[in-house]
N, CA and C of each residue as an Amber inpcrd file, in Angstrom:
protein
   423
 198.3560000  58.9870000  89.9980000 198.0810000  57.5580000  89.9910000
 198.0630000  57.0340000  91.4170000 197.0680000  56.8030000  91.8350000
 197.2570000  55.7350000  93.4310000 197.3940000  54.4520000  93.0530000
 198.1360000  54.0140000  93.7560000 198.5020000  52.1450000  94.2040000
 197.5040000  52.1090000  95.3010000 197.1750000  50.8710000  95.5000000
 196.1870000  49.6310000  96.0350000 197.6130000  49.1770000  96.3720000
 197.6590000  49.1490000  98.0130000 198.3090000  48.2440000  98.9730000
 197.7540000  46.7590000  99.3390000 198.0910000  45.6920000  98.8630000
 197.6640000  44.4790000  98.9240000 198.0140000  43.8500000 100.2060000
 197.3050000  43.7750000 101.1860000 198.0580000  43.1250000 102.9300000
 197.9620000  41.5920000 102.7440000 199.6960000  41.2400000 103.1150000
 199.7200000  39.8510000 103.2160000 198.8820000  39.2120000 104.0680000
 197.8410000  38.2680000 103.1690000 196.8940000  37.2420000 103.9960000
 197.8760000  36.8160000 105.4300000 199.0170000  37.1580000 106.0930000
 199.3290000  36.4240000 107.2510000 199.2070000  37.4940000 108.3090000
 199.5920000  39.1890000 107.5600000 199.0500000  39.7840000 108.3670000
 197.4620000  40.1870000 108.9280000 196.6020000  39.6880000 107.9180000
 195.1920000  39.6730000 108.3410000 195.0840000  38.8430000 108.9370000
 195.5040000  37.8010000 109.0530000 194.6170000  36.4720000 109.5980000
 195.4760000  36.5010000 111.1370000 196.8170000  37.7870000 111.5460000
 196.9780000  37.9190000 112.0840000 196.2300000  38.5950000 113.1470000
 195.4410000  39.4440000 112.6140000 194.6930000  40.9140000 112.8850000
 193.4830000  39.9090000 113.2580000 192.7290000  39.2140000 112.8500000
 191.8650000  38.5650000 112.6250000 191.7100000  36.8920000 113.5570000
 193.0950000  37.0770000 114.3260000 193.1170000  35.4250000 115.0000000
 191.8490000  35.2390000 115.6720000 191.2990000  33.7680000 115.4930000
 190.1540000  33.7510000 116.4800000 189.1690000  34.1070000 115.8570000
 188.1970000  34.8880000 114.9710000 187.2610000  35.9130000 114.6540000
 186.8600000  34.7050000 113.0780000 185.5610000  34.3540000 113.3410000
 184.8400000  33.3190000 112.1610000 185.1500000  34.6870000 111.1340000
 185.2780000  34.6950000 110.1120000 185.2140000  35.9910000 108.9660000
 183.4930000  36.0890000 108.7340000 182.8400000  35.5000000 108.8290000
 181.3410000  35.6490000 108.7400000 180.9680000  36.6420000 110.0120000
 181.7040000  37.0370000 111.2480000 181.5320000  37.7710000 112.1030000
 181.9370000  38.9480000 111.5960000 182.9320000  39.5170000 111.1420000
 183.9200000  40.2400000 111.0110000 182.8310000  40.8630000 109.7960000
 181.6970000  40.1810000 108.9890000 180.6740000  41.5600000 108.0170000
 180.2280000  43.2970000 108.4460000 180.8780000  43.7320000 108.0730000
 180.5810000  45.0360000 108.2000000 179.4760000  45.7450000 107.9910000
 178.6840000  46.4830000 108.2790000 177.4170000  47.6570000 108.7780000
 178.0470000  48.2060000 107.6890000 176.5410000  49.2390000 107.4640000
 176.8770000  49.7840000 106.6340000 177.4670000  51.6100000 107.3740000
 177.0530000  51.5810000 108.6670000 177.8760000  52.3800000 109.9380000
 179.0570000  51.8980000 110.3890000 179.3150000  51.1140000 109.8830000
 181.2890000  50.5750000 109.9560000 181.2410000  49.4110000 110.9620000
 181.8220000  49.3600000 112.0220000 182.1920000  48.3190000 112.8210000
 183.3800000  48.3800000 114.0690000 182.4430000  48.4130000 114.9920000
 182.7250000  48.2760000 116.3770000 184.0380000  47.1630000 116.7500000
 185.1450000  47.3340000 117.1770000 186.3180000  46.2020000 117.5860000
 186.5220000  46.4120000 119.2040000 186.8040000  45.1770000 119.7980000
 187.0170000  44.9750000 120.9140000 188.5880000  44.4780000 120.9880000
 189.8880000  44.8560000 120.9020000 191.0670000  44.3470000 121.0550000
 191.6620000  43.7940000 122.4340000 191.6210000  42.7470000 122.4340000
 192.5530000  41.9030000 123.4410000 194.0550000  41.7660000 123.9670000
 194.4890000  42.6660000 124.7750000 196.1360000  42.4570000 124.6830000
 196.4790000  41.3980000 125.5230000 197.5100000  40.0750000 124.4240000
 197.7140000  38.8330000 125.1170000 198.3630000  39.3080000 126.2740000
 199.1240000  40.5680000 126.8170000 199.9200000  40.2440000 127.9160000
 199.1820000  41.3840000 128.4950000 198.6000000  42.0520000 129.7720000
 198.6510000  42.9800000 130.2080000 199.5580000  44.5500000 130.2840000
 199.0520000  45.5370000 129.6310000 200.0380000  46.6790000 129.7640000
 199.9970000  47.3040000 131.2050000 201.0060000  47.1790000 132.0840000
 201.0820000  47.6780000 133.0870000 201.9510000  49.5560000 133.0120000
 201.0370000  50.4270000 133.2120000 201.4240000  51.5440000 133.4070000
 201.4740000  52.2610000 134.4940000 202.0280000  53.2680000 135.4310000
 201.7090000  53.5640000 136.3360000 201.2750000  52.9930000 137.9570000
 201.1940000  51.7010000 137.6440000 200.4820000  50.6560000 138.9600000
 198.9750000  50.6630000 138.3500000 198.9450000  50.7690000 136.7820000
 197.7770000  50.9130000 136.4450000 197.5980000  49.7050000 135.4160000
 196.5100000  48.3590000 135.2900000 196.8140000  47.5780000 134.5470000
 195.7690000  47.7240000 133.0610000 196.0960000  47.7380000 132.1220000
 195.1160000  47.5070000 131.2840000 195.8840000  46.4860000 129.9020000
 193.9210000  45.8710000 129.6210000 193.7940000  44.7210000 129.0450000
 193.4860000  44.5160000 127.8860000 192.4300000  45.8320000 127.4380000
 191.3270000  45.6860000 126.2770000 191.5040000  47.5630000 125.7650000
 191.0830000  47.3150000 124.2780000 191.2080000  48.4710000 123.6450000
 189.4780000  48.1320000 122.9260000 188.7090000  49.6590000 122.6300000
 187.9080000  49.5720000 122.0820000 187.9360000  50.5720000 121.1990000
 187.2630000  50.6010000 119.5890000 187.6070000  51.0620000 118.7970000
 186.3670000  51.1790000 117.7390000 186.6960000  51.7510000 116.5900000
 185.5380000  51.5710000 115.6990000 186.2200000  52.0840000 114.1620000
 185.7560000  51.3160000 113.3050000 186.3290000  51.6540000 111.7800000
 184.7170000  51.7750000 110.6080000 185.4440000  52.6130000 110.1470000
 184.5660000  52.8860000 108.8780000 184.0390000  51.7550000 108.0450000
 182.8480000  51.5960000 107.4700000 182.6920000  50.7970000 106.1190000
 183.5580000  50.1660000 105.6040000 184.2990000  49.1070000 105.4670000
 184.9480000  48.1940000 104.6340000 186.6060000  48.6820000 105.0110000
 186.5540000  49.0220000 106.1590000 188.3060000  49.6960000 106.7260000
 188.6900000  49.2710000 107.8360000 188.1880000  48.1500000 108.1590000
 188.7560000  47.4870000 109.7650000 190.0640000  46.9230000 108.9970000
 190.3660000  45.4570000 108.4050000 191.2420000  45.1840000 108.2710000
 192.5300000  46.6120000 108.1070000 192.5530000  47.5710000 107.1700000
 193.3610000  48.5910000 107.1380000 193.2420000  49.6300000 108.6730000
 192.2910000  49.6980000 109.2460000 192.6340000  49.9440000 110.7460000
 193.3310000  48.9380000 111.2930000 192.9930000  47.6500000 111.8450000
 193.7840000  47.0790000 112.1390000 195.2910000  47.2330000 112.2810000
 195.7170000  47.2490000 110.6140000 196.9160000  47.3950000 110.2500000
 197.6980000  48.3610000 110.7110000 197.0170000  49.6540000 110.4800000
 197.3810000  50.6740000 111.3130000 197.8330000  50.6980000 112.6000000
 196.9200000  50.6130000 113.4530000 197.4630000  49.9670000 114.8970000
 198.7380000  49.5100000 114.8200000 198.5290000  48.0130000 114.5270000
 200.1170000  47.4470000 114.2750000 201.2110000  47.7290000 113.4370000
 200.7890000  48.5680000 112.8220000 202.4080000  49.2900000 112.5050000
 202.4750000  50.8090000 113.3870000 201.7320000  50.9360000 114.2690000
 202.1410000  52.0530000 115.1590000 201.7000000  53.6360000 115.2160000
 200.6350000  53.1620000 114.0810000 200.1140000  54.4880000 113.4170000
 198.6820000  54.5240000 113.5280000 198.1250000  53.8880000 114.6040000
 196.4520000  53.8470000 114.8900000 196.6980000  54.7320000 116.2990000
 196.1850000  54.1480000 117.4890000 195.4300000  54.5570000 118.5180000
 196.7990000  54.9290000 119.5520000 196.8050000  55.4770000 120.0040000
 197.9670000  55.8100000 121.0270000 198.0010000  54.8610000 121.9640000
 196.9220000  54.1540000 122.6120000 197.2730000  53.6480000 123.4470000
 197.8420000  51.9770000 122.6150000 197.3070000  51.5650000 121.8390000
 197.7870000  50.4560000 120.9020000 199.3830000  51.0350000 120.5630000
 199.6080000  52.2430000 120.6430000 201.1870000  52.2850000 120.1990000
 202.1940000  52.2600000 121.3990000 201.6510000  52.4380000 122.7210000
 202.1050000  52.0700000 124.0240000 202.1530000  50.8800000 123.8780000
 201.3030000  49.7280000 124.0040000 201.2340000  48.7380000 124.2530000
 202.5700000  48.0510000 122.7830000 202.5300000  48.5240000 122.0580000
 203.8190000  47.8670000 120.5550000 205.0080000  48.1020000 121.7730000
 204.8340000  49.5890000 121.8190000 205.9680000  50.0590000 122.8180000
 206.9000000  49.0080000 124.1840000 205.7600000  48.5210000 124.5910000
 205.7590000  47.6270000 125.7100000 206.1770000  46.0550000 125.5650000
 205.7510000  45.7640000 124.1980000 205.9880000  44.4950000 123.6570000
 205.2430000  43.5490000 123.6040000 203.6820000  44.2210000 124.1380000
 202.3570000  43.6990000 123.5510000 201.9590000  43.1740000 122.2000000
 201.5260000  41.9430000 122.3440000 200.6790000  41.1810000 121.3880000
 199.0820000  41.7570000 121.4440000 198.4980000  41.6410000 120.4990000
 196.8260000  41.6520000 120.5630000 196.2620000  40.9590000 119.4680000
 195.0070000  41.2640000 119.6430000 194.4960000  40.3490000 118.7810000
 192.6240000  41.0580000 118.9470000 192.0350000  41.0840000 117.8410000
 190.3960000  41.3330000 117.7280000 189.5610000  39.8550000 118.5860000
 189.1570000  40.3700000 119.5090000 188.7280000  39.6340000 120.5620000
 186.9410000  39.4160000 119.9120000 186.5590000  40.8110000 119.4590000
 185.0680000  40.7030000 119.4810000 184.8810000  41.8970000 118.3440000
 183.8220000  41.7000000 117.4000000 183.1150000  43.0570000 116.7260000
 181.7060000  42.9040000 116.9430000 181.0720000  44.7240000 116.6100000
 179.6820000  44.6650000 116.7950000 179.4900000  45.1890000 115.4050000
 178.4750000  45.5560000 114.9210000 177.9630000  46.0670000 113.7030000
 177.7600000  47.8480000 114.7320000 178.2210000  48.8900000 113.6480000
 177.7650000  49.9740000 113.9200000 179.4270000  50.8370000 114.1120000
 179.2350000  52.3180000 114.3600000 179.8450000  53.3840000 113.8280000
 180.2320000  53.8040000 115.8640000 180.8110000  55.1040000 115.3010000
 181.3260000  55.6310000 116.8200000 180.2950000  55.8730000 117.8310000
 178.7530000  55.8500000 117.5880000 177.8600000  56.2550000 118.7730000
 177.9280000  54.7740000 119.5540000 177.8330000  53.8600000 118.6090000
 178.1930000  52.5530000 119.1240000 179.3470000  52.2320000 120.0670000
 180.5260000  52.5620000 119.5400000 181.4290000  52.7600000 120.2490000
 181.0770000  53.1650000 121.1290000 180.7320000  55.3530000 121.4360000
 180.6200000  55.1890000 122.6420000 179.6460000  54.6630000 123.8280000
 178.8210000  53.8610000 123.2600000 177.6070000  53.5540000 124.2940000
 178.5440000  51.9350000 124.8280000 179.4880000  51.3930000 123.9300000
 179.9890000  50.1410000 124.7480000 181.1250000  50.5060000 125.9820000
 181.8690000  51.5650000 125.3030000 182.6640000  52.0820000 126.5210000
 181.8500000  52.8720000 127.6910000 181.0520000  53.3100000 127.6300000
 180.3070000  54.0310000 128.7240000 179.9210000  52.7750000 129.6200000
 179.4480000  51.7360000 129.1730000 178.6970000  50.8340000 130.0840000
 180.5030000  50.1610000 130.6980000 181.3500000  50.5870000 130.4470000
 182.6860000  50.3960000 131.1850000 182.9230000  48.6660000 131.1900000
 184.1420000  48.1770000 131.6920000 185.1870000  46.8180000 132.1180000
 184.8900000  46.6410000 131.3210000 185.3390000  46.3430000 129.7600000
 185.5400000  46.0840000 128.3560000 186.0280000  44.1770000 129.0480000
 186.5060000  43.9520000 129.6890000 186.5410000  42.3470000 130.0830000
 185.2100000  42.2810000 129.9580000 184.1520000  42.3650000 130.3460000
 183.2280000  42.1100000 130.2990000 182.4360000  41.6020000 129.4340000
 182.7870000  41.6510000 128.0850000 182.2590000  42.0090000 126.6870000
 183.3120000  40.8690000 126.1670000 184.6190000  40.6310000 126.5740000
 185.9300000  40.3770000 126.0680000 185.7250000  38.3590000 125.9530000
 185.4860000  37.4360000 124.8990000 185.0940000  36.2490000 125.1400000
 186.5120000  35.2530000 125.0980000 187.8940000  36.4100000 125.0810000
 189.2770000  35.8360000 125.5410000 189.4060000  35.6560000 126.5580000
 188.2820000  35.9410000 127.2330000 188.5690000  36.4570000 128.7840000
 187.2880000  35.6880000 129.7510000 186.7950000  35.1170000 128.8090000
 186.0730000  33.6180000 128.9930000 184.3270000  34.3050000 129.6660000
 184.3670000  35.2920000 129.0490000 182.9640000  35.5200000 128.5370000
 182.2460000  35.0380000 127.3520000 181.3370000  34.8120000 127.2810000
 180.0010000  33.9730000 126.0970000 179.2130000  34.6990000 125.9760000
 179.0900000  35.5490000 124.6890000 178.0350000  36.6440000 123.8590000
 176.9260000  35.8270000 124.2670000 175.7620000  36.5500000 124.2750000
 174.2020000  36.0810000 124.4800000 173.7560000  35.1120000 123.4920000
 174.2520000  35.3820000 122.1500000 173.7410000  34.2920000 121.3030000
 174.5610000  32.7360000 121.5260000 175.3960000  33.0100000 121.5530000
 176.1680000  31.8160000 122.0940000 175.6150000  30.6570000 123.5690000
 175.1990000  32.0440000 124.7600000 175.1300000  31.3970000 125.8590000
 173.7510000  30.8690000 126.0740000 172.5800000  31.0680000 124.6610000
 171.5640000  30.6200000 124.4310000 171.6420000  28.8540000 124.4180000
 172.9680000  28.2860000 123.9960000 173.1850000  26.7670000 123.8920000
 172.9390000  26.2330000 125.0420000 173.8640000  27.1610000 126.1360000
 174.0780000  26.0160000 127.3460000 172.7840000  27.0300000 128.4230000
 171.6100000  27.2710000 127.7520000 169.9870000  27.5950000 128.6590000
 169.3380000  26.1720000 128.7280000 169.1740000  26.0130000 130.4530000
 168.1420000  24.6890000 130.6980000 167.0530000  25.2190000 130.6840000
 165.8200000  24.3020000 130.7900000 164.2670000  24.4430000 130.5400000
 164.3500000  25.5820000 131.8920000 164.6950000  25.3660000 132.7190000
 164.0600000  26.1290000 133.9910000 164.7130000  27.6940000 133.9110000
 165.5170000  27.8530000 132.6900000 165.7310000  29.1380000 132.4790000
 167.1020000  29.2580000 133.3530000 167.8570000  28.7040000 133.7170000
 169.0750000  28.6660000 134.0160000 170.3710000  28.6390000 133.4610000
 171.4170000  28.7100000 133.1250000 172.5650000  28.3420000 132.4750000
 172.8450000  26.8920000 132.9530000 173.8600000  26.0220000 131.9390000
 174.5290000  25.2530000 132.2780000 176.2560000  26.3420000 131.6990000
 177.1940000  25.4040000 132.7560000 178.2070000  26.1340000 132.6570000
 178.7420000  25.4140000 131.4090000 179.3980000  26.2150000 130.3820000
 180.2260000  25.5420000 129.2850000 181.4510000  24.8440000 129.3860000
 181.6350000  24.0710000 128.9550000 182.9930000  23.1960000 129.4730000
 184.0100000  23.9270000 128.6820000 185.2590000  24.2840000 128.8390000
 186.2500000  24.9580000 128.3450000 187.2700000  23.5290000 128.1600000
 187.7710000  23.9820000 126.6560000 188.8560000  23.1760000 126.4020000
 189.9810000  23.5500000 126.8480000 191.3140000  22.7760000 127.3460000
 192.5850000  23.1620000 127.7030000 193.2450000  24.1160000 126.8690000
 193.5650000  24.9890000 127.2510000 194.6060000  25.8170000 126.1780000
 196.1210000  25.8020000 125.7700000
């Protein structure tokens, strides 16, 4: 007999801070995650910020979970270790080739819109006629 583990809606919406759920639709190649750690993990004199990742068809939230209970990605279990917060910063549609073609193009800040980057569809709002940006006004945090 298997049990169906039911995750308390506070730990998803934990996993999930920030992220419209209309973003968060899954491929039918799974789905690309960009993780945000609220505090920097400092290792070595070495700093890191962002985790990138990828889950199967209809298994991010239960990846997620994983992670945060200590049983996903090694470096996500350093960072528990450390006393890191995170949070799903960004998803793409698509499976591990995806994955690796976002980490190859490297600085995952880059990609990261905690980190006060604006996806292309987004930064389509603030395009003037002459094909320029206007800068977006940021609310206080």
């Amino acid at each position: 007999m298997t049990t169906t583990y039911v995750h308390p809606a506070s730990e998803v919406v934990h996993c999930l801070r920030g992220l419209d759920p209309a973003q968060v639709e899954e491929s039918a190649a799974g789905t690309v995650y960009l993780v945000h750690l609220d505090r920097p993990l400092i290792l070595g004199g070495c700093v890191f910020g962002h985790y990138i990742g990828h889950a199967s068809q209809g298994r991010l939230v239960d990846r997620m979970l994983r992670h945060r209970s200590g049983r996903g990605a090694r470096f996500l279990r350093m960072a528990l270790r450390h006393g890191c917060t995170w949070h799903i910063a960004r998803v793409w549609p698509g499976g591990y080739e995806q994955e690796r073609k976002i980490k190859k193009q490297g600085g995952a800040s880059r990609f990261c819109p905690s980190c006060g980057v604006v996806p292309t569809a987004e930064r389509q709002k603030f395009r003037r006629p002459d094909g320029r940006y206007l800068k977006p006004i940021r609310e206080p945090s």
